[in-house]
Every structure is written in C-alpha cells, then in structure tokens.
N, C-alpha and C positions, 0 to 999 in steps of 0.2 A: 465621436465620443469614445473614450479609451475603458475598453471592458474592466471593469474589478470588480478581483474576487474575493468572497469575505472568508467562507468555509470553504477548503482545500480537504479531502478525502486520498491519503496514500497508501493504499496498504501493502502492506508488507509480507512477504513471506521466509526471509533470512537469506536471499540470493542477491548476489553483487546487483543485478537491476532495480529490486525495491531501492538500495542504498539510493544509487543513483536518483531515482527518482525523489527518494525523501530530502537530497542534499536541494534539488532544484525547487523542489517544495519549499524548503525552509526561506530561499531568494526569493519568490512569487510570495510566500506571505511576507517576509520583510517589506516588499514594495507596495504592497497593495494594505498592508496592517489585518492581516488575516489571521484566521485559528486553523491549524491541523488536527484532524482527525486521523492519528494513526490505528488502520485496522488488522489485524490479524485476524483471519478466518480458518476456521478448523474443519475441514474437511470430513463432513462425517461420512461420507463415501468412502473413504479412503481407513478410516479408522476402522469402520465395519468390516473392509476386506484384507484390514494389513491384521487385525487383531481379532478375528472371529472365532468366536466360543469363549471369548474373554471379557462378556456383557455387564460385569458386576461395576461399572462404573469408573472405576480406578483407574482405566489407561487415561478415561475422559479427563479424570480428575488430573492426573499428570501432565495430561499436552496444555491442559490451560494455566500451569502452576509455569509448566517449562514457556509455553507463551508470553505471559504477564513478566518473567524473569528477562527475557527478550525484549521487552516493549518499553521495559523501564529501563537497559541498558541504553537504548537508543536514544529515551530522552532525556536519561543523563548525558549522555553524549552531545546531546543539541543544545543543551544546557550550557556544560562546559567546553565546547567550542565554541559556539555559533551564538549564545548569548539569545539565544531563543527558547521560550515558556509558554507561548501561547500555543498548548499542545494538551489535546487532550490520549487517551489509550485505549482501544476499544476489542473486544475478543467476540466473537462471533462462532458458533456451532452454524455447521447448514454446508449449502453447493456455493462457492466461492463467485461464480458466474452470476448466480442473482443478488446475493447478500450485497455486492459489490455494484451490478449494475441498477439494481432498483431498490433494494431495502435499505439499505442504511442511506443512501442521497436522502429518499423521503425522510425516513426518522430522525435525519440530524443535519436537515437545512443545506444540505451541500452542496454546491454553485458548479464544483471543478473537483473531476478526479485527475490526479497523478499517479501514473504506474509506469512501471518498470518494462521494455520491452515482451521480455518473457521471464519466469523465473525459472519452467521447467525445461529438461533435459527433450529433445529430439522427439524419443521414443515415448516419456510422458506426454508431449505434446498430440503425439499419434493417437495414443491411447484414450488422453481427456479431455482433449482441445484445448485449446489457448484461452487462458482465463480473457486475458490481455485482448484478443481476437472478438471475444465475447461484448467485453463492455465497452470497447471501442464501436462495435457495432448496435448495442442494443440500451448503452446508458442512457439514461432520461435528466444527465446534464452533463455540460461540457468535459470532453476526456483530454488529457495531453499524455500522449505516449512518449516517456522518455528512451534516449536510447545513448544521450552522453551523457558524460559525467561537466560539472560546470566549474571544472578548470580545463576544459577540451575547448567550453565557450568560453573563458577569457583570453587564451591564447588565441583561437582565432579574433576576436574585438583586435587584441591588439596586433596581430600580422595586419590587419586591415586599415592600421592607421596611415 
C-alpha cells in the first residue's frame, strides 16, 4: 500500500536548501493532493544574543513583519509558477529544533516534514547544531531530507530512459 500524505510541513529559513525542499514539497503535494504548512521559526535564542539590551519588543516586532514579508513572497511565487494554493503560512517564536520536531506536527496534523539539508553555515552548525540533524532524529512523523533540487530529478528519470 502506497504511503500518502495529506499535511506536508516545510519550513523555511531563506537559504537555497529550504527553497529546494519547498519546490519538492509543492511535487509530493501535487501527487498526493496535500496541504503545506510553510513554517518560519524565529529564533528567540539568537534574537536575545544577536540584540541584547534591546528588550522593548520592536526587534521582535520586525523579524515577524520582515518574516510574513518572506512567507508571502514564496507563496506568491507557488502561486504564479506552480499553480499551487493549497498552502498555508505560519511564523513561530521559540528553539527551531522543537517547534519543528514536535510542536507544530501535533498542533497542525502533519504526516510528513520536508527540509532542506542544512540552512546554516559550518561554523553556525558548530555552534547550534543542525536544525536538520535534530528533527530528522527526534520528529514524531515522517522527515524527508532534501538535498536536490527537482530538475536534478528529472534529468536523471530521463538519462535513465
């Protein structure tokens, strides 16, 4: 019996990987007639120590203004290429590693994450550990880690003809 999935979970962080993953995203719900959940999580660790002594709310207010600005380009973009709207937008405060591996699955039904290999650089990796790393190991439903873009998979389908 062939797995389908209904709620797809990709979140995004503005690095060529989420793209990747969101484009493979949009293919798996076309076939399956699924809904995306695109999530942006804001990292309140990283706000606290990239903007501290700057507590009066305003930076917060910014990263979700400059998020939301981000979330709705992309699904105009799904929109006007891909012919796809079964998408929803979702902004998240919190550690990106749970929001991702166990809070949002429960609160919004989700079957199947898609992400992006890694979004961070090396040395962020070092530092925070692999979001990616995290919820491939600890999600509480199925994860597919992308790592091509899916015209990489149609070129190969078709050398294999």
């Amino acid at each position: 019996m062939d797995q389908v999935y209904k709620n797809i979970l990709v979140p995004v962080d503005g690095s060529k990987e989420a793209k990747l993953a969101l484009e493979k995203a949009v293919a798996v719900a076309k076939r399956n007639n699924a809904h995306i959940d695109l999530l942006n999580v804001l990292d309140t660790r990283a706000v606290t120590y990239n903007y501290a002594g700057m507590s009066d709310g305003s930076i917060t207010y910014q990263l979700v203004n400059e998020s939301k600005e981000y979330l709705s380009k992309l699904v105009d973009h799904l929109r006007s290429t891909d012919s796809f709207t079964n998408v929803d937008i979702h902004i998240r405060l919190g550690n990106p590693k749970t929001v991702i591996a166990y809070d949002f699955p429960k609160d919004h039904q989700v079957d199947l994450v898609m992400m992006g290999a890694s979004g961070l650089s090396a040395m962020q990796r070092a530092v925070m550990g692999s979001v990616t790393s995290f919820v491939n190991r600890n999600a509480v439903v199925d994860v597919l880690v992308v790592r091509t873009s899916v015209q990489n998979e149609q070129i190969s389908e078709e050398e294999s003809k």
